[in-house]
Wavefront OBJ file of the C-alpha trace (Angstrom):
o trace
v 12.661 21.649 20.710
v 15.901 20.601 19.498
v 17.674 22.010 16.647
v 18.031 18.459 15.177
v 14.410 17.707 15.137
v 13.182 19.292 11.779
v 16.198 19.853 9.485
v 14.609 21.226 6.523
v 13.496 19.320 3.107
v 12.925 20.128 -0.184
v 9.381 21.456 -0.611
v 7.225 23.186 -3.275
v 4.361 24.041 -1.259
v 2.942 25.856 1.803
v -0.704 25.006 1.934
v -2.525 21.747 1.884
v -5.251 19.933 -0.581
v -8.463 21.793 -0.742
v -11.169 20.018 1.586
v -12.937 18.881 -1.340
v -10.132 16.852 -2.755
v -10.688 14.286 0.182
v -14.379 13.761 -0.766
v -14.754 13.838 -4.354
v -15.282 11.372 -6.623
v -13.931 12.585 -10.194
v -10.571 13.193 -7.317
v -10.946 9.670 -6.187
v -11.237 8.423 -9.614
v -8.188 9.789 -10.821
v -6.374 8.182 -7.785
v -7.821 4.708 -8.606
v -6.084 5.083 -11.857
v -2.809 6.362 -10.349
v -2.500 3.010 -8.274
v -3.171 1.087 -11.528
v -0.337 2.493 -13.320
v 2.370 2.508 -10.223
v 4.251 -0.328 -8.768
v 2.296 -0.474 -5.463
v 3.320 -2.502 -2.383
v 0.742 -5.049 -1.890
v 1.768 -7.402 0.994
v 5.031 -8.837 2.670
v 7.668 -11.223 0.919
v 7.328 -13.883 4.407
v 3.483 -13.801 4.335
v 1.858 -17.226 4.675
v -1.594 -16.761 3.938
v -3.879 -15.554 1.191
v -5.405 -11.902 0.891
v -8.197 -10.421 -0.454
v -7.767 -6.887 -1.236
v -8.671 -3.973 -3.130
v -5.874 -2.407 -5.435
v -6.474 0.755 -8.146
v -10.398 -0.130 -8.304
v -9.543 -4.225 -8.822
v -10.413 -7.380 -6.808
v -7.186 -8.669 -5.824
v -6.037 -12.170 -4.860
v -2.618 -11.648 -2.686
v -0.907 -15.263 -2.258
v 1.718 -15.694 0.217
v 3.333 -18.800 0.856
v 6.500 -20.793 -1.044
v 5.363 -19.488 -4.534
v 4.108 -15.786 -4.305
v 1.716 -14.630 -6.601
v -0.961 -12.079 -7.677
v -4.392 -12.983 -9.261
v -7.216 -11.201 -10.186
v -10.018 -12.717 -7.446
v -12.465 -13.272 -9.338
v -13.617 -16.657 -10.560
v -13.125 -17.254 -14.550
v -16.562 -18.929 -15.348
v -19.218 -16.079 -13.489
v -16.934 -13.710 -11.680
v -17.421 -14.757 -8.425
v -15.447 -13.867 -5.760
v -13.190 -16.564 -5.241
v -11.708 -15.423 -1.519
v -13.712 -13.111 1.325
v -11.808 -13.465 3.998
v -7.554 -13.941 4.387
v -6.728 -17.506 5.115
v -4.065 -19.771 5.121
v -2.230 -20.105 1.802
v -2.664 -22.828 -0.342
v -1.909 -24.563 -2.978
v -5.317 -24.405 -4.670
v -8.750 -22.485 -4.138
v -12.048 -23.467 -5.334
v -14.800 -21.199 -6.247
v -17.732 -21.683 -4.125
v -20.230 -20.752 -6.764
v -19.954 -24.234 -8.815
v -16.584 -25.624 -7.385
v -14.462 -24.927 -9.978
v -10.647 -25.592 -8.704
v -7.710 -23.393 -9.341
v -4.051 -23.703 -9.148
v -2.507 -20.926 -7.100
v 1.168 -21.298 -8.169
v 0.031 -20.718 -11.945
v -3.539 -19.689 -11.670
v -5.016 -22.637 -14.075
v -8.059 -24.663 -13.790
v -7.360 -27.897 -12.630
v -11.190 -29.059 -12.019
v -14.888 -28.270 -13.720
v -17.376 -30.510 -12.095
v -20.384 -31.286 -14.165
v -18.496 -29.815 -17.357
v -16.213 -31.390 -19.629
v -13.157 -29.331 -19.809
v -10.014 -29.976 -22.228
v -6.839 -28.477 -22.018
v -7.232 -25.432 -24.360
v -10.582 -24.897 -22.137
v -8.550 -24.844 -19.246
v -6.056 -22.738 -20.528
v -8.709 -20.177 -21.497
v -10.027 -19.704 -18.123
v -6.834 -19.378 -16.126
v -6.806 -16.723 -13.544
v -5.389 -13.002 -14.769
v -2.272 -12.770 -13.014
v -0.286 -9.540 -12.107
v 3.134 -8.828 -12.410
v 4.866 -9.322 -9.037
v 8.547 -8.079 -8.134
v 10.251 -8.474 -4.836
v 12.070 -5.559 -2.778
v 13.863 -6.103 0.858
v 10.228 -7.405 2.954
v 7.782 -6.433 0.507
v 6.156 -7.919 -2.789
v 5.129 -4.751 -4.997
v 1.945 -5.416 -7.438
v 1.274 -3.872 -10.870
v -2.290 -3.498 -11.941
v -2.504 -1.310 -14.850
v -1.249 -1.882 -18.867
v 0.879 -5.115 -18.430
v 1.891 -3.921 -21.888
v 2.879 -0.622 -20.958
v 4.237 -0.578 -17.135
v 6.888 1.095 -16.105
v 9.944 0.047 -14.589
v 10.506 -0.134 -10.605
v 12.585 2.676 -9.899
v 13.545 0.952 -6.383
v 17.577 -0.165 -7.045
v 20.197 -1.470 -4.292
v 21.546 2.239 -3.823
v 18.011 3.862 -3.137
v 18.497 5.027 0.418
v 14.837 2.522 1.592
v 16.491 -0.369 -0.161
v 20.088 -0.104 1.908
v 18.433 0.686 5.303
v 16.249 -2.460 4.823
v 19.422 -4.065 3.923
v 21.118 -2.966 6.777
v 18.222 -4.067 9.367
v 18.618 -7.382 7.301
v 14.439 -7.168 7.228
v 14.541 -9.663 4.815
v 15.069 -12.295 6.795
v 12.109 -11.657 9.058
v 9.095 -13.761 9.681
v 5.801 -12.398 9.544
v 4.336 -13.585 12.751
v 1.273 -11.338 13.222
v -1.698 -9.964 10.364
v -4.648 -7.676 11.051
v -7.310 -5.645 8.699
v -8.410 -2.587 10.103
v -11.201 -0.664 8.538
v -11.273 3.011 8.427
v -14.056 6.090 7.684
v -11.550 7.836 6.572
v -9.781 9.016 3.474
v -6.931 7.325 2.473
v -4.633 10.269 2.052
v -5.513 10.957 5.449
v -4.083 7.932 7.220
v -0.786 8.638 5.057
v -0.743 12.025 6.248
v -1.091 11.394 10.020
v 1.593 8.906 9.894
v 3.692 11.509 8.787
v 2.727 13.808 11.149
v 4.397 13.224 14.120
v 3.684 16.166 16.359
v 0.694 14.525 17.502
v 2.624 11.821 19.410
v 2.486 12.859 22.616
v -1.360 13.976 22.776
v -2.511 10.974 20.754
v 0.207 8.262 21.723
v 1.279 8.993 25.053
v 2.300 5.167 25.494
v 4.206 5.454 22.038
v 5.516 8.904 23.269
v 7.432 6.597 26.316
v 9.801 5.161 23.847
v 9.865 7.073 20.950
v 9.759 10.838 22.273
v 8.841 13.521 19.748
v 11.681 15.505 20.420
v 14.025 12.766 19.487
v 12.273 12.737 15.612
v 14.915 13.207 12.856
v 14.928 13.648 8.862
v 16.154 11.079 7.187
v 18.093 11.100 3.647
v 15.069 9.675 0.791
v 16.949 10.768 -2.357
v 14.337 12.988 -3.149
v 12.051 9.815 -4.506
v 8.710 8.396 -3.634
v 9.873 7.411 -0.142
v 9.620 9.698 2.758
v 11.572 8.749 6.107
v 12.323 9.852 9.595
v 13.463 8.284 12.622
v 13.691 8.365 16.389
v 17.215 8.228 17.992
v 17.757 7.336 20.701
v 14.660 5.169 21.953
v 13.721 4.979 25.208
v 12.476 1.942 27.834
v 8.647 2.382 28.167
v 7.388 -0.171 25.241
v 7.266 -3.371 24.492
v 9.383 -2.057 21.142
v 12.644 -1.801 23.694
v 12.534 -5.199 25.483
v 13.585 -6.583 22.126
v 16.252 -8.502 21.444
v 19.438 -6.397 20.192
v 16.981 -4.030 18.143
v 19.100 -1.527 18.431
v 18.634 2.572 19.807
v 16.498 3.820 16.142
v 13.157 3.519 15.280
v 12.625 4.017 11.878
v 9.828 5.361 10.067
v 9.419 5.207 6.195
v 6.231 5.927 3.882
v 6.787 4.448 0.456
v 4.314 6.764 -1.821
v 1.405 6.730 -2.270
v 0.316 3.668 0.243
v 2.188 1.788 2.818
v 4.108 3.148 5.930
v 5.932 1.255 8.378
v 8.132 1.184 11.527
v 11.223 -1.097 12.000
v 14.499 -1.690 14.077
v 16.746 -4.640 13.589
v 14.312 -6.578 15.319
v 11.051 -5.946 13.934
v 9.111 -4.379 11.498
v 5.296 -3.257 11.763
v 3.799 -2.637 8.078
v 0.364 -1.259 6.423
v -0.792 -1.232 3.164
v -3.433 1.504 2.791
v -6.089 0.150 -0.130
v -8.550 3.136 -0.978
v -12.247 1.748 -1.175
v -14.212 4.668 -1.705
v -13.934 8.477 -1.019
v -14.466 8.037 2.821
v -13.799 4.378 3.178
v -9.774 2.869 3.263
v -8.811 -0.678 4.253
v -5.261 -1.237 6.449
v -3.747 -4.740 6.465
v -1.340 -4.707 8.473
v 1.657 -7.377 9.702
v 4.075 -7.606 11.742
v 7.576 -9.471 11.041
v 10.093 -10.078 13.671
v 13.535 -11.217 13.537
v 13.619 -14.925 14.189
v 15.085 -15.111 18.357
v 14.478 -11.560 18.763
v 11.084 -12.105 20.617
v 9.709 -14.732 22.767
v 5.623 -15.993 21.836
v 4.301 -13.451 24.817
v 6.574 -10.247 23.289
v 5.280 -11.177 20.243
v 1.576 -11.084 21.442
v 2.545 -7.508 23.780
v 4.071 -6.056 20.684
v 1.040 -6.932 18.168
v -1.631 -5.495 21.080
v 0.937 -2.354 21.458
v 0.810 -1.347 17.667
v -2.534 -2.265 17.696
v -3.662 0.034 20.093
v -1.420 2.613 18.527
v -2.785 2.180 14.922
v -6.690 1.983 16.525
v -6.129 5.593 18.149
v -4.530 6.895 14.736
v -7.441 6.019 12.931
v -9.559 7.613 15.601
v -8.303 10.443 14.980
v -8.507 9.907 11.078
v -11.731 9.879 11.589
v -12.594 12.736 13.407
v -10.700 14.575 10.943
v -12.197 13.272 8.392
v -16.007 14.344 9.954
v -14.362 18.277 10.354
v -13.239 18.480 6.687
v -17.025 17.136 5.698
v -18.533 19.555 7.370
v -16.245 22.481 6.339
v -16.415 24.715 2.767
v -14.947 22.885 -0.189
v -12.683 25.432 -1.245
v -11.041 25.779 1.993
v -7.075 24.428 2.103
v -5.282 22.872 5.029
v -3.034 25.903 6.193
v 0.359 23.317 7.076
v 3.186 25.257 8.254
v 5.839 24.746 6.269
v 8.473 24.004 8.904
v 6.635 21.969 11.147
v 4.646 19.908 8.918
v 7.161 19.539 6.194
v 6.912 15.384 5.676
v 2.738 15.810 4.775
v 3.870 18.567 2.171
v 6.541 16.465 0.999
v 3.765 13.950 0.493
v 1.701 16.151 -1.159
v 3.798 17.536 -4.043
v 4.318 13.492 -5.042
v 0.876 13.513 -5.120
v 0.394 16.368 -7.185
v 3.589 15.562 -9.432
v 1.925 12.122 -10.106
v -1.906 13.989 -10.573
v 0.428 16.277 -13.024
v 2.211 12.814 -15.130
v -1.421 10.796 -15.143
v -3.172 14.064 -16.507
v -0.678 14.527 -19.250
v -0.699 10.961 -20.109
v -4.688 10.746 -20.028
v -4.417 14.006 -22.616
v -2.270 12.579 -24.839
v -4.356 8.641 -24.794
v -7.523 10.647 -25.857
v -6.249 13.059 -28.320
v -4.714 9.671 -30.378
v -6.354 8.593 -33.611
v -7.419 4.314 -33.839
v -6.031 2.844 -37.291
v -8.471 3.256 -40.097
v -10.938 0.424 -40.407
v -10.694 -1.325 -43.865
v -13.643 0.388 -46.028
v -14.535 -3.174 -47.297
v -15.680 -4.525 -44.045
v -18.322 -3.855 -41.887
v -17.722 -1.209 -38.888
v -15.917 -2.686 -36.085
v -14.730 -1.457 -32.907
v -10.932 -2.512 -32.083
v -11.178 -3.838 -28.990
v -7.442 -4.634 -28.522
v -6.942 -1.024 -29.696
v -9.385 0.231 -26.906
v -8.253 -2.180 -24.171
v -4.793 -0.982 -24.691
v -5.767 2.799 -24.705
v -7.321 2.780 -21.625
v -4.622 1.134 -19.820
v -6.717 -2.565 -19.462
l 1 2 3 4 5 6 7 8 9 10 11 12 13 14 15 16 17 18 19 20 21 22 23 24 25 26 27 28 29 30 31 32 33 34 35 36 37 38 39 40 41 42 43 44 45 46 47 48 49 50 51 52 53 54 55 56 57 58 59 60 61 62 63 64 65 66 67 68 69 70 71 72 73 74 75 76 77 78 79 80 81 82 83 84 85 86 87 88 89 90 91 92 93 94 95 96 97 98 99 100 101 102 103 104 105 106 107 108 109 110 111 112 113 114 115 116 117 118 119 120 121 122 123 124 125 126 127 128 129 130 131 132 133 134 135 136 137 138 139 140 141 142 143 144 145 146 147 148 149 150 151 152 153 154 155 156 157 158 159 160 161 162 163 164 165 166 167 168 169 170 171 172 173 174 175 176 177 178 179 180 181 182 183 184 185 186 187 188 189 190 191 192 193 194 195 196 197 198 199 200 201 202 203 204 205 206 207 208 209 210 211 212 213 214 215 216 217 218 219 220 221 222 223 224 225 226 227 228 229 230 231 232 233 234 235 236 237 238 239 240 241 242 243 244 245 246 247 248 249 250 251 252 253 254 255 256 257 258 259 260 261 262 263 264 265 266 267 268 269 270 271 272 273 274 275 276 277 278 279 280 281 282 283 284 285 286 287 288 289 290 291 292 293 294 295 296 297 298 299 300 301 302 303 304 305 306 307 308 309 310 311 312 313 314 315 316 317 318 319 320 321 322 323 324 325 326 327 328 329 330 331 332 333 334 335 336 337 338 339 340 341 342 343 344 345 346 347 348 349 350 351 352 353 354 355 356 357 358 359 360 361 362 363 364 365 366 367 368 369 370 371 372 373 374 375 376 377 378 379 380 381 382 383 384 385 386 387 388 389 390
């Protein structure tokens, strides 16, 4: 092993999660609201189509295209679900329940067969859009307080923003999507992308180009952003025959749910979206540097990562299965050296647990206004809505 490999990182623990924290619900609950109240990266800046996904507990409408924007995907009139499946993006979507029509660029009803519909009706029953903001490749989401969210931390020094910057991934084209299901926690998929020691049982293909014992730490500034690469990379994947891609692979997790690898040629993305407990949803893309690839690369390196992501969740899987079956006060014994990138992961996780809990204590132990004595008891709605971070 070379010295280089695992240069030591901050870190503030030795052991992992208990097993129960991957399977319980009250756990699971207090994630959902974590990814409410974060800036979360919800899909790529290039993307051409229209998502449906699952985001902090909410229904999610993800539009790509010439005007990106975020919707709540459910239909204004009886909450139906206005898009199943991802499909090209477009202008406008119509509800399939009674074919009401909606704008996608602003999220207003344009048509209400069988109902006469003004302009302040319309108005009324626009879609609830989500703030949206734009970093290197990525559109980030906010789902929480609109009143209340916090400012993106991400800023053109942060050490994610001037790598992108310096792979010019912006100027990618997202040429390949996929949705991958997984029985699996979520933290688990974050975790085994981190852990790269099982590369060469796992990945042996993966292994050909990007051998384990050429991983290095990467500089994060000690934020939510986790990074290591391989240097140099090696002929044996369709990720050399690139194009000038360069001799790194990069690999970045930006917390708490998207990893991805790049080069100057190409980046591969997820997004991990927590369902339940035991159930996660991946979409994933790939975006290639416009020249870098010809149409049958582009189909070898989609298969490749594929492959690679299918025997990583796998494995999720199986691990997933041992911790059910194991005590729930049992920890994950990581060794600190080795395994240093999940642990780093792990004390954002419990730093955030930590902010959420404090912030949760403080919501409940505030007082409403007084109601007006000469009026009958009301609830404050507004009050409430904006108390529990709706």
């Amino acid at each position: 092993m070379k010295k280089r490999l695992l240069q030591p990182i901050q870190s503030g623990s030795q052991t992992g999660l208990q097993w129960s924290e991957y399977f319980s619900k009250s756990k699971f609950k207090a994630e959902t609201n974590m990814f409410r109240n974060l800036w979360i990266p919800a899909f790529p800046s290039s993307l051409q189509e229209t998502w449906p996904l699952s985001i902090g507990g909410k229904n999610i409408l993800a539009c790509g295209g010439e005007h990106p924007r975020m919707f709540e995907n459910a239909c204004t009139h009886r909450g139906s679900k206005l898009v199943e499946k991802k499909c090209k993006a477009s202008k406008f979507t119509v509800c399939p329940y009674h074919f009401w029509k909606f704008d996608m660029r602003s999220g207003s009803v344009v048509r209400t067969p069988r109902i006469e519909s003004d302009c302040e009706f319309k108005e009324n029953h626009k879609l609830r859009q989500f703030p949206l903001k734009k970093l290197c490749h990525l559109h980030l989401g906010y789902f929480g307080n609109e009143a209340a969210h916090p400012d993106m931390w991400w800023s053109e020094d942060h050490a994610f923003t001037q790598k992108m910057n310096r792979l010019n991934t912006g100027s990618f084209e997202v040429v390949r999507t996929g949705e991958f299901n997984v029985t699996g926690n979520w933290k688990l998929i974050v975790e085994n992308f981190l852990d790269f020691l099982h590369v060469p049982s796992i990945h042996p293909t993966l292994n050909n180009s990007s051998a384990y014992e050429n991983h290095i730490h990467d500089c994060t500034d000690g934020l939510d952003h986790i990074a290591f690469r391989t240097e140099p990379t090696t002929p044996g994947t369709p990720i050399y025959e690139l194009k000038d891609g360069g001799n790194a692979l990069y690999f970045d997790v930006l917390f708490p749910n998207y990893f991805q690898f790049s080069d100057k040629a190409h980046v591969f993305g997820v997004f991990v979206n927590p369902i339940s407990p035991g159930e996660t949803v991946e979409s994933a893309f790939l975006s290639v540097r416009p020249g870098a690839a010809t149409p049958k690369q582009i189909e070898q390196l989609w298969d490749f990562y594929s492959d690679v992501n299918k025997e990583d969740i796998a494995m999720v899987e199986r691990v997933h299965r041992g911790l059910q079956g194991g005590k729930g006060d049992r920890h994950m014994q990581l060794v600190d050296y080795v395994d240093q990138h999940l642990i780093r992961f792990r004390d954002l996780l419990r730093q955030k647990e930590t902010e959420f809990e404090t912030a949760t204590a403080a919501m409940h132990n505030s007082t409403p206004p007084p109601m007006p004595s000469d009026q009958p008891t009301t609830i404050d709605i507004n009050y409430v809505n904006q108390q529990a971070g709706i």
